[in-house]
Biopython code that builds the backbone (N, CA, C, O; Angstrom):
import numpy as np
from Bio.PDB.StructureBuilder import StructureBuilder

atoms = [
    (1, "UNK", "N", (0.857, -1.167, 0.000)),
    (1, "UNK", "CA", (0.000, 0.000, 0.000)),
    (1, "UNK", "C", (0.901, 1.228, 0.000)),
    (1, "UNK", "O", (1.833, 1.450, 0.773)),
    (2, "UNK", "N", (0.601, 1.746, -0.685)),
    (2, "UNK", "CA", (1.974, 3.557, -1.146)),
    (2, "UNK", "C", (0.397, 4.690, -1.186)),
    (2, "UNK", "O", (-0.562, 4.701, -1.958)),
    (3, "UNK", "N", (0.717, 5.475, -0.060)),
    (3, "UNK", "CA", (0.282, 6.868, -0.112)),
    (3, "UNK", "C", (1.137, 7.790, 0.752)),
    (3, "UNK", "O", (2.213, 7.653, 1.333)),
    (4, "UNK", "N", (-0.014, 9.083, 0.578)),
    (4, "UNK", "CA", (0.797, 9.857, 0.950)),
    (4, "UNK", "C", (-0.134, 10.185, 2.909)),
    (4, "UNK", "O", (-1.267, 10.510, 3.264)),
    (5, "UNK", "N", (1.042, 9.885, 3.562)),
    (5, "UNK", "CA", (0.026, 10.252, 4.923)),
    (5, "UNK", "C", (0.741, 11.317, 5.771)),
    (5, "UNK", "O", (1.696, 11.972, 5.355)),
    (6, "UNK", "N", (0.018, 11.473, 7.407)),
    (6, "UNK", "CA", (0.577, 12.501, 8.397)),
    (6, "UNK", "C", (1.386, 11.840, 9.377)),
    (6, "UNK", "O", (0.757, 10.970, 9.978)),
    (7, "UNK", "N", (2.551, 11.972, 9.722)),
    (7, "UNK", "CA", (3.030, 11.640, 10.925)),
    (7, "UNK", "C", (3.605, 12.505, 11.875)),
    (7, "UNK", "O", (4.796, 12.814, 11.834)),
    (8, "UNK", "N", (2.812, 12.914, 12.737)),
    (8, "UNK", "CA", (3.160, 13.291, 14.029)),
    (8, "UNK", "C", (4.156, 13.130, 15.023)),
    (8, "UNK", "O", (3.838, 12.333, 15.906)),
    (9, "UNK", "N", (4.960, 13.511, 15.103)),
    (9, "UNK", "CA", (6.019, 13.035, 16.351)),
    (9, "UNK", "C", (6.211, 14.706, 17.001)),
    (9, "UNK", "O", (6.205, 15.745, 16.340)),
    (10, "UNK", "N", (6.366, 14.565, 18.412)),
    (10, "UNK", "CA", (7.168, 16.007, 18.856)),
    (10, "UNK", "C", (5.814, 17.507, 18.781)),
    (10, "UNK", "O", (5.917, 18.702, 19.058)),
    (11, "UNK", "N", (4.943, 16.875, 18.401)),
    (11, "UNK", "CA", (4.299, 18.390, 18.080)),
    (11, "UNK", "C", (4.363, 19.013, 16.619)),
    (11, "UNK", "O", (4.255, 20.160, 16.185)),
    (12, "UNK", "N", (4.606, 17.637, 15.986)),
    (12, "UNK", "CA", (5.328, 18.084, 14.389)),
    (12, "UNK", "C", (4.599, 17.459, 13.308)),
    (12, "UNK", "O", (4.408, 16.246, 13.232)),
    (13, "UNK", "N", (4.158, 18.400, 12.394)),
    (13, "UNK", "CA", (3.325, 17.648, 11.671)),
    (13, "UNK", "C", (3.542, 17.208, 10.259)),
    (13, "UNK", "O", (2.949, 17.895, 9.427)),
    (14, "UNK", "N", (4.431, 15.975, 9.693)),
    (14, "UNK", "CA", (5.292, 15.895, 8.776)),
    (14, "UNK", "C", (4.480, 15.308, 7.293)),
    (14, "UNK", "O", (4.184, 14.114, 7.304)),
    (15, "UNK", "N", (4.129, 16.112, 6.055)),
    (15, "UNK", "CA", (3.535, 14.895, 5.473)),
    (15, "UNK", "C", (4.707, 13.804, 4.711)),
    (15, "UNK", "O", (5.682, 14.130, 4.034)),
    (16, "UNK", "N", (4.344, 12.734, 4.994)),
    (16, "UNK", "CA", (5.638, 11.778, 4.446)),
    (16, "UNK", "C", (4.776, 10.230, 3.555)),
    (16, "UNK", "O", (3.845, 9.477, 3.842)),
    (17, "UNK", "N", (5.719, 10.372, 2.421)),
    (17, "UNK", "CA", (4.791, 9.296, 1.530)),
    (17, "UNK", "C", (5.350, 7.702, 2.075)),
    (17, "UNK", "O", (6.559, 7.484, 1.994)),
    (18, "UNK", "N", (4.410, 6.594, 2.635)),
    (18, "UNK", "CA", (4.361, 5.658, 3.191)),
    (18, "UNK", "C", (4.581, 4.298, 2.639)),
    (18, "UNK", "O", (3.895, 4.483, 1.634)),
    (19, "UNK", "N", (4.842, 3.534, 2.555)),
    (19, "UNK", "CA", (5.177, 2.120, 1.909)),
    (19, "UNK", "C", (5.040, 1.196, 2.903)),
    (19, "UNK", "O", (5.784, 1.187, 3.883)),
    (20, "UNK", "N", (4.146, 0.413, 2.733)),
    (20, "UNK", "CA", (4.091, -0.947, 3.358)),
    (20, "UNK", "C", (4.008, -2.058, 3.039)),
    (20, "UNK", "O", (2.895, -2.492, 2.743)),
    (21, "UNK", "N", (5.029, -2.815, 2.994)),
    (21, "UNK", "CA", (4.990, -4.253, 2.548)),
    (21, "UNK", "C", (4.914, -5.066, 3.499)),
    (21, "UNK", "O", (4.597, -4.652, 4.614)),
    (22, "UNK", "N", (5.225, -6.592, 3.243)),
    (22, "UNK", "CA", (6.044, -7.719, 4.491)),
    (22, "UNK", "C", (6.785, -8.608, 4.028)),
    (22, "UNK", "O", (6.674, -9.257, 2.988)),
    (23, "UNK", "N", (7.419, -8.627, 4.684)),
    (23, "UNK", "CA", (8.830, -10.007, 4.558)),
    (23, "UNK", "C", (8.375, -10.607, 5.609)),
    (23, "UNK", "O", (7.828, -10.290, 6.665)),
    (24, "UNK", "N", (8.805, -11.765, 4.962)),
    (24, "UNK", "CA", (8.486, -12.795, 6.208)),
    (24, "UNK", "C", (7.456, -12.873, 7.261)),
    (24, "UNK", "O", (7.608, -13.253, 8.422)),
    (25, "UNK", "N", (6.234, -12.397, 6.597)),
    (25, "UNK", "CA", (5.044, -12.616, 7.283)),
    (25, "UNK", "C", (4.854, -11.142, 8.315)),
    (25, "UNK", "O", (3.808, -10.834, 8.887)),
    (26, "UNK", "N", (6.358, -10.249, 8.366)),
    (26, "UNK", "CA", (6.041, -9.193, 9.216)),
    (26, "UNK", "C", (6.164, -7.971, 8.361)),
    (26, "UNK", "O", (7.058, -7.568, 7.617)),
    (27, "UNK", "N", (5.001, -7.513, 8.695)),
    (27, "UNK", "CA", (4.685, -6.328, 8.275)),
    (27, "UNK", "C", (6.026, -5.188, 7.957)),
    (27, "UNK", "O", (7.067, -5.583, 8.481)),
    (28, "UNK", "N", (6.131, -4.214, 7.398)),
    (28, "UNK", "CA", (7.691, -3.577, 7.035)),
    (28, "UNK", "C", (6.912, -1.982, 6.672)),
    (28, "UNK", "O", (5.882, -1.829, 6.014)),
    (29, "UNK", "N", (7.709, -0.956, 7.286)),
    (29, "UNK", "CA", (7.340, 0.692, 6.751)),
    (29, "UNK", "C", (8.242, 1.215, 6.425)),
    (29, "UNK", "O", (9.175, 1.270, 7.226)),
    (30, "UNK", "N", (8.400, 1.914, 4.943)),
    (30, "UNK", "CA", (9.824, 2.436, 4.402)),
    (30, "UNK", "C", (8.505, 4.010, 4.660)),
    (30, "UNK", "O", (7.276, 3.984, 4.592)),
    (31, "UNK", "N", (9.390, 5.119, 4.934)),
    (31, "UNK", "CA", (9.227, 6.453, 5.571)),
    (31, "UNK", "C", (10.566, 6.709, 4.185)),
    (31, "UNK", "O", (11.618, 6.095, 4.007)),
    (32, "UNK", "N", (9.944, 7.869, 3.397)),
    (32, "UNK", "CA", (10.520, 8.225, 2.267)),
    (32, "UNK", "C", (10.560, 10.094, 2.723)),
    (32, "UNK", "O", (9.921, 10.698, 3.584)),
    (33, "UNK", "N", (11.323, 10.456, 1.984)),
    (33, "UNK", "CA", (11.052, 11.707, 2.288)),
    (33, "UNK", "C", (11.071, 12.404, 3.642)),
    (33, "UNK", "O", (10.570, 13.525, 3.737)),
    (34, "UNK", "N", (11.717, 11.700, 4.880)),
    (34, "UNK", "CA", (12.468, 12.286, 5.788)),
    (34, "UNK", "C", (12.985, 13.650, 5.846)),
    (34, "UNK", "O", (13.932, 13.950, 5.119)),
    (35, "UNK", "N", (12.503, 14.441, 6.574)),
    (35, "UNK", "CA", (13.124, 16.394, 6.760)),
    (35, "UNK", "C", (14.619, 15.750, 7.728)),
    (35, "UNK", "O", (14.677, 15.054, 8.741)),
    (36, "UNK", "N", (15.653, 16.346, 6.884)),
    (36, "UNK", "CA", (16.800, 16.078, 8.081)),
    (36, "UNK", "C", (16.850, 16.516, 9.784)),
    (36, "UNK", "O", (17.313, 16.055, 10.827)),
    (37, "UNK", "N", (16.245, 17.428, 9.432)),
    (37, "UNK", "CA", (16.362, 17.517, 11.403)),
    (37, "UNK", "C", (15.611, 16.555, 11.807)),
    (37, "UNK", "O", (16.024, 16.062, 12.857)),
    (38, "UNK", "N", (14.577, 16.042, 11.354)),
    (38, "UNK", "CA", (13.681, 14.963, 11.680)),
    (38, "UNK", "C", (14.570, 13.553, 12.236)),
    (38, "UNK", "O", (14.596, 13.083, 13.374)),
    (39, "UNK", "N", (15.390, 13.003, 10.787)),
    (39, "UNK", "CA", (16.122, 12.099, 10.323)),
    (39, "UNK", "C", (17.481, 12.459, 11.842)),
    (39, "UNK", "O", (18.150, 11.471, 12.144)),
    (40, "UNK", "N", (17.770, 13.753, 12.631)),
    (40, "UNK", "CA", (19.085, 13.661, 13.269)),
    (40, "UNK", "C", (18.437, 13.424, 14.090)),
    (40, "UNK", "O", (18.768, 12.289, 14.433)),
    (41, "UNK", "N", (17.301, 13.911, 14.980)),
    (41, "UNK", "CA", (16.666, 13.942, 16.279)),
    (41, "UNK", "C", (16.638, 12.361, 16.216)),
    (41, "UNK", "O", (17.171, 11.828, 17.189)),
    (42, "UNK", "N", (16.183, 11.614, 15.375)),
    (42, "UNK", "CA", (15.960, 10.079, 15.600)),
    (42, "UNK", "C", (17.278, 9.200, 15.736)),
    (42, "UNK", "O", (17.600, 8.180, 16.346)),
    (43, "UNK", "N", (17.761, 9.922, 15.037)),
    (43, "UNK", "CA", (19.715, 9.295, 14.957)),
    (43, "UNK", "C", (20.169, 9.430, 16.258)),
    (43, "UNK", "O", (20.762, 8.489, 16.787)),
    (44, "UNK", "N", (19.960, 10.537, 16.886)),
    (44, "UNK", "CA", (20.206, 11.245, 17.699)),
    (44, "UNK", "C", (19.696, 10.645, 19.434)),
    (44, "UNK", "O", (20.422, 10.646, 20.428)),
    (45, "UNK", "N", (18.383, 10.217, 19.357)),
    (45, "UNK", "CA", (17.657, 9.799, 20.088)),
    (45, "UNK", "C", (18.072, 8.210, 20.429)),
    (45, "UNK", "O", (18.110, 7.520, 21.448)),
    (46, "UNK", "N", (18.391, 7.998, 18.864)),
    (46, "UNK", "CA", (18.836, 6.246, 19.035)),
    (46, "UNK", "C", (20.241, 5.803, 19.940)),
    (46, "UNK", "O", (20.545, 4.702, 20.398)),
    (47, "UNK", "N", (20.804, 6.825, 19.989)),
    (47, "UNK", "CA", (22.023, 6.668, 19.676)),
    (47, "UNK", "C", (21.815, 6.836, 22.054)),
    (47, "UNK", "O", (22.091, 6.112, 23.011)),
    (48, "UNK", "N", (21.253, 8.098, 21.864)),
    (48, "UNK", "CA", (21.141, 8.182, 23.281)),
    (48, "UNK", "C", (20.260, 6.879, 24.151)),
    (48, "UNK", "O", (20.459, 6.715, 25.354)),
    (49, "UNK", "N", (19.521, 6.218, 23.561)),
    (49, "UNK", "CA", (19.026, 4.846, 24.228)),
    (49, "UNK", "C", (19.858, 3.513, 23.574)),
    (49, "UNK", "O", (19.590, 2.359, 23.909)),
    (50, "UNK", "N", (20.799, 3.824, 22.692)),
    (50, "UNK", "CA", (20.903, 2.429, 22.823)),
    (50, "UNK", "C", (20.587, 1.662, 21.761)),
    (50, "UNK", "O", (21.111, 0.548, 21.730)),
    (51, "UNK", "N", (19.676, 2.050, 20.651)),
    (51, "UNK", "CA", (19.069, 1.573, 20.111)),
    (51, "UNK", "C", (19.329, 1.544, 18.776)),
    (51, "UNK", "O", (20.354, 2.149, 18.461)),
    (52, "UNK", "N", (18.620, 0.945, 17.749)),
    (52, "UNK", "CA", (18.896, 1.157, 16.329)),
    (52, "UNK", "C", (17.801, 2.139, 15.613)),
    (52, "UNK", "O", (16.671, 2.169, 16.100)),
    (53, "UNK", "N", (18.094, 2.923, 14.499)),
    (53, "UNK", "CA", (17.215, 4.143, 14.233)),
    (53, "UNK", "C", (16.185, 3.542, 14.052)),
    (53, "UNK", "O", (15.262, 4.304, 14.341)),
    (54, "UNK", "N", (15.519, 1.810, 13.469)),
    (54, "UNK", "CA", (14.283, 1.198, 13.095)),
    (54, "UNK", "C", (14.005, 1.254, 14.880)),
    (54, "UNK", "O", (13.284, 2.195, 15.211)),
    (55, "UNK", "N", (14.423, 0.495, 15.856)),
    (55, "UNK", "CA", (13.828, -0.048, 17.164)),
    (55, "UNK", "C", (13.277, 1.476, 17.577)),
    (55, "UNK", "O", (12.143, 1.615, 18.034)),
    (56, "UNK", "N", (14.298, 2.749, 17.349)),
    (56, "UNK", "CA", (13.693, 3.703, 18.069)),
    (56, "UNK", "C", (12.523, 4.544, 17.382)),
    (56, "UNK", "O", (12.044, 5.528, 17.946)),
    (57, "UNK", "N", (12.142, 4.153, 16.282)),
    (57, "UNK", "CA", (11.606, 5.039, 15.460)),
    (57, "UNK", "C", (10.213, 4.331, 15.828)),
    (57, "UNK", "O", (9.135, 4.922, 15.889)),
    (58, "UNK", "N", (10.458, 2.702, 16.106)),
    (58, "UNK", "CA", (9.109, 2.049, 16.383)),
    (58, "UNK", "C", (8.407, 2.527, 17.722)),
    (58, "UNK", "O", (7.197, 2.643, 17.916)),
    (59, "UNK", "N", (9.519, 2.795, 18.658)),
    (59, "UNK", "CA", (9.253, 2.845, 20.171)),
    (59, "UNK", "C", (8.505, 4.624, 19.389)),
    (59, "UNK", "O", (7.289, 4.514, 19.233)),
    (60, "UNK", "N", (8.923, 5.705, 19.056)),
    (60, "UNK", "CA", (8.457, 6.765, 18.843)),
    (60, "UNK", "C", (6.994, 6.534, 18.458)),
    (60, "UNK", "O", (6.185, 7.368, 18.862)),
    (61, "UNK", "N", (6.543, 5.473, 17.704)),
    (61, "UNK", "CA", (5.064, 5.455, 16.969)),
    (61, "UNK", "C", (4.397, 4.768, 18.588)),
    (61, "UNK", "O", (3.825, 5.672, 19.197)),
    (62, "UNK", "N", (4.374, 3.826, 19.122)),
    (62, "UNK", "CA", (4.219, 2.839, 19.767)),
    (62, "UNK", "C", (4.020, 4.106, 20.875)),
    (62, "UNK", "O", (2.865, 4.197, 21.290)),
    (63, "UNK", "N", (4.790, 4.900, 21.306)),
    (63, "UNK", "CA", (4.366, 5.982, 22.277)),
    (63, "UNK", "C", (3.047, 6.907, 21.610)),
    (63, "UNK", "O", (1.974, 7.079, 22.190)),
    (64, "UNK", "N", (3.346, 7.357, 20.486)),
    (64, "UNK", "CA", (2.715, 8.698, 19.945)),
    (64, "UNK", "C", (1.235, 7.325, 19.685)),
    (64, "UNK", "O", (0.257, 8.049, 19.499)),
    (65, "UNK", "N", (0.857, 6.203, 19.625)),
    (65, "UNK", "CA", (-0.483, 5.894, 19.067)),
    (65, "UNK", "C", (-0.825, 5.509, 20.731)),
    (65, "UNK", "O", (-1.987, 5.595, 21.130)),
    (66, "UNK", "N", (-0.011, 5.196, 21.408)),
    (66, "UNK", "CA", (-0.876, 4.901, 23.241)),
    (66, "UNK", "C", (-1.235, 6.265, 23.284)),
    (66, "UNK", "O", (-2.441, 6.297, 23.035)),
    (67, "UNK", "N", (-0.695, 7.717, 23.522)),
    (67, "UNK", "CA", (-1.021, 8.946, 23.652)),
    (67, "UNK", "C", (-2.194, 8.816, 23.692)),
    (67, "UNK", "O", (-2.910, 8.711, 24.689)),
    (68, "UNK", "N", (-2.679, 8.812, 21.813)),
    (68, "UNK", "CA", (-3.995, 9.086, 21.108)),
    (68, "UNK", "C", (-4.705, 8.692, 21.968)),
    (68, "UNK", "O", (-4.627, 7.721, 22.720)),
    (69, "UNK", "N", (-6.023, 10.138, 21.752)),
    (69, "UNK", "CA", (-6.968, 9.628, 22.757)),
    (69, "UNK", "C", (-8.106, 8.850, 22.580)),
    (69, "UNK", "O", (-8.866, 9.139, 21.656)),
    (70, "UNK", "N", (-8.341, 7.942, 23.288)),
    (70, "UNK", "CA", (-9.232, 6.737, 22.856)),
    (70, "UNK", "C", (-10.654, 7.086, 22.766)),
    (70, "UNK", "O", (-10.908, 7.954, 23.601)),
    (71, "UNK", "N", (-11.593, 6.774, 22.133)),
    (71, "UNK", "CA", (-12.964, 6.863, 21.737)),
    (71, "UNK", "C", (-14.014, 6.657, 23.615)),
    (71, "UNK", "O", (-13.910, 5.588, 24.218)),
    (72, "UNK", "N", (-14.621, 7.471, 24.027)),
    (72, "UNK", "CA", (-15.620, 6.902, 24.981)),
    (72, "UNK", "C", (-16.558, 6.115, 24.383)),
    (72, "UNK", "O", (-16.919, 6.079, 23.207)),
    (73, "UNK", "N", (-17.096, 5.154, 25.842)),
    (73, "UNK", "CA", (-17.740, 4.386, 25.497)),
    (73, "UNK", "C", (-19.350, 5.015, 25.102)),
    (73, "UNK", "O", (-19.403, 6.195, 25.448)),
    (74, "UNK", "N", (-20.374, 4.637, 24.610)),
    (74, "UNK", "CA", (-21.465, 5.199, 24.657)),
    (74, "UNK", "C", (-22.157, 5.259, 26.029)),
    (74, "UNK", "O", (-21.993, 4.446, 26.938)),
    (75, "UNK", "N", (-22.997, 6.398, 26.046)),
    (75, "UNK", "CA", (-23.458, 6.788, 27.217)),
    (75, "UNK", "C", (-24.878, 5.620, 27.705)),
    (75, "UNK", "O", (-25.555, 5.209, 26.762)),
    (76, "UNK", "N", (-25.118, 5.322, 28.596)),
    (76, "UNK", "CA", (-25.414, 4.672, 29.793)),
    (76, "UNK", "C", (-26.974, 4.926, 29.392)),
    (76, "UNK", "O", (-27.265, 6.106, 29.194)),
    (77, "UNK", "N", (-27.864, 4.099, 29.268)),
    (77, "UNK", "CA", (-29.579, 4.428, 29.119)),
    (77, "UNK", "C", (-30.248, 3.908, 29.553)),
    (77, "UNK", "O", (-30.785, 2.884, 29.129)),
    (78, "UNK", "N", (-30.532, 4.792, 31.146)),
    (78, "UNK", "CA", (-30.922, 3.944, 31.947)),
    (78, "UNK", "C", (-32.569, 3.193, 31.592)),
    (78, "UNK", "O", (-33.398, 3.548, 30.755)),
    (79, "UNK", "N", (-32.635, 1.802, 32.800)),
    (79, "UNK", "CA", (-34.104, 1.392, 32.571)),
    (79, "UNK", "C", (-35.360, 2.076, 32.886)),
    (79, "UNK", "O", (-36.383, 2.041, 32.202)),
    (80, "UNK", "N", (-35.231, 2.532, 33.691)),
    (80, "UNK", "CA", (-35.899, 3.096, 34.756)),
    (80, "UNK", "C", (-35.799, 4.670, 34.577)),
    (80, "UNK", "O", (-34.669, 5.047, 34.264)),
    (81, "UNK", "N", (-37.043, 5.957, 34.755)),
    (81, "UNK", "CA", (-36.716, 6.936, 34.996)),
    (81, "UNK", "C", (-35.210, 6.975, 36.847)),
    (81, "UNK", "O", (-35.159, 6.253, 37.843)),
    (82, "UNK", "N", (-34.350, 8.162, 36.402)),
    (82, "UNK", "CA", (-33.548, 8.707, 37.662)),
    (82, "UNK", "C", (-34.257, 9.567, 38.607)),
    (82, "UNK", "O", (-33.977, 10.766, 38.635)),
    (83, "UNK", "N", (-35.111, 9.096, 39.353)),
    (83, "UNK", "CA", (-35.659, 10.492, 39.979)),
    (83, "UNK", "C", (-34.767, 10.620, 41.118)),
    (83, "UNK", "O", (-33.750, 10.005, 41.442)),
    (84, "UNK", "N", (-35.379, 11.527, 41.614)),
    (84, "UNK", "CA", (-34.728, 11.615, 42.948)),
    (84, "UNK", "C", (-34.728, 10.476, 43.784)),
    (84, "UNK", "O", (-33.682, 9.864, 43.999)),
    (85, "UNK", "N", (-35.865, 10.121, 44.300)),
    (85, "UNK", "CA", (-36.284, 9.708, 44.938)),
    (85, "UNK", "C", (-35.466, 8.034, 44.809)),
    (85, "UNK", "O", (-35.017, 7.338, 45.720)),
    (86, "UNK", "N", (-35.507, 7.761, 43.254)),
    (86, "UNK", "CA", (-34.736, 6.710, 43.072)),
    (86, "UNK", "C", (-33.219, 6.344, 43.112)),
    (86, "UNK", "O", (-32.623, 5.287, 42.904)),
    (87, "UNK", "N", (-32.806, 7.610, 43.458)),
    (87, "UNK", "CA", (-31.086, 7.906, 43.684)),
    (87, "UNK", "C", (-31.249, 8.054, 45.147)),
    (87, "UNK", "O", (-30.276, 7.686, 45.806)),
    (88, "UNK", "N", (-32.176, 8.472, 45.740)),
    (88, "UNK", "CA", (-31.742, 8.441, 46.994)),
    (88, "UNK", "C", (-31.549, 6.698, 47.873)),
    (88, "UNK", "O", (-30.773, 6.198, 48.688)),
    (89, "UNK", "N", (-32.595, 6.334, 47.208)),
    (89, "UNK", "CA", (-32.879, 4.867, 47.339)),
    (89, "UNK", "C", (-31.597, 3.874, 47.252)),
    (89, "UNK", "O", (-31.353, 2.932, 48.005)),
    (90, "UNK", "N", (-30.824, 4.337, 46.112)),
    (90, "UNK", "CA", (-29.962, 3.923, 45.349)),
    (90, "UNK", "C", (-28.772, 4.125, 46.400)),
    (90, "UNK", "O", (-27.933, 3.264, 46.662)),
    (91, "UNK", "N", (-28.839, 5.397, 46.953)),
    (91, "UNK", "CA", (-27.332, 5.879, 47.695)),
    (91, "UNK", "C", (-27.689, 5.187, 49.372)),
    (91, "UNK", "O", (-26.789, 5.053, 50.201)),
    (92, "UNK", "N", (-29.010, 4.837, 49.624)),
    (92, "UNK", "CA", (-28.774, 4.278, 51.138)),
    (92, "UNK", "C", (-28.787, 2.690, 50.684)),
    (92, "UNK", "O", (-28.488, 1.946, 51.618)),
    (93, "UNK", "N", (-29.024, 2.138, 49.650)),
    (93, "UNK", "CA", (-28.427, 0.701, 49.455)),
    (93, "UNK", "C", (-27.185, 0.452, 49.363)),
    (93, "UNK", "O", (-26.539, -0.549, 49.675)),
    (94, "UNK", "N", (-26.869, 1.493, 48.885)),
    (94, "UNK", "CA", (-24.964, 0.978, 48.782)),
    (94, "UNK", "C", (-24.266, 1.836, 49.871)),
    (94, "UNK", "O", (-23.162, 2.298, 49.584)),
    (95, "UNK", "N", (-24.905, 2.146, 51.337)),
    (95, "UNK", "CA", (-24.609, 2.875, 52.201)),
    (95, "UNK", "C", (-24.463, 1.648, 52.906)),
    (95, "UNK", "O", (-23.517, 1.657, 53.695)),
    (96, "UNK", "N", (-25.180, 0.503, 52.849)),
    (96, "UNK", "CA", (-26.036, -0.719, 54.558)),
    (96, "UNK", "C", (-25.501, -1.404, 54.213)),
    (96, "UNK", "O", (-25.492, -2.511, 54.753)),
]
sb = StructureBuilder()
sb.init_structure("model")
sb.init_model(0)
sb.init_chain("A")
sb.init_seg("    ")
for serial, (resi, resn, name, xyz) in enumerate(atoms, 1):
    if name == "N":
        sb.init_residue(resn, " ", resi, " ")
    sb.init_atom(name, np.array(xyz, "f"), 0.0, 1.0, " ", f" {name:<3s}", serial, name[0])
structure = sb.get_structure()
């Protein structure tokens, strides 16, 4: 699959054209069109953990998609009208 998408890292909003294949049954992302400061901060970053520019570039996505904020669930409909009277009911049962 080849388009053109957004990737986010840092507060940064990069458009970069995407490639995805697989070898060996695992999935693979070639990132084309890299901005060099982009390309040093990751060199840069790797180099300070330890890592290789693919392991750290994964750990960068793998952070930035937990971030994203997740969808709520749908709201709650109750059976019963809430009256008062039925919340009060409600709050000395789970009081005893």
């Amino acid at each position: 699959m080849v388009g053109n998408r957004l990737l986010e890292l840092s507060q940064q909003v990069i458009p970069l054209e995407l490639s995805i294949c697989y070898i060996n049954d695992m999935p693979s992302l070639l990132i084309k069109d890299l901005p060099a400061d982009l390309h040093k901060r990751l060199r840069e970053a790797a180099e300070r953990h330890r890592r290789s520019m693919a392991k750290e570039a994964l750990v960068a996505l793998e952070r930035g998609i937990d971030s994203a904020p997740r969808p709520l669930p749908p709201p709650v409909r109750p059976t019963v009208p809430m009256t008062q009277a039925w919340l009060t009911r409600a709050i000395r049962r789970g009081r005893a």
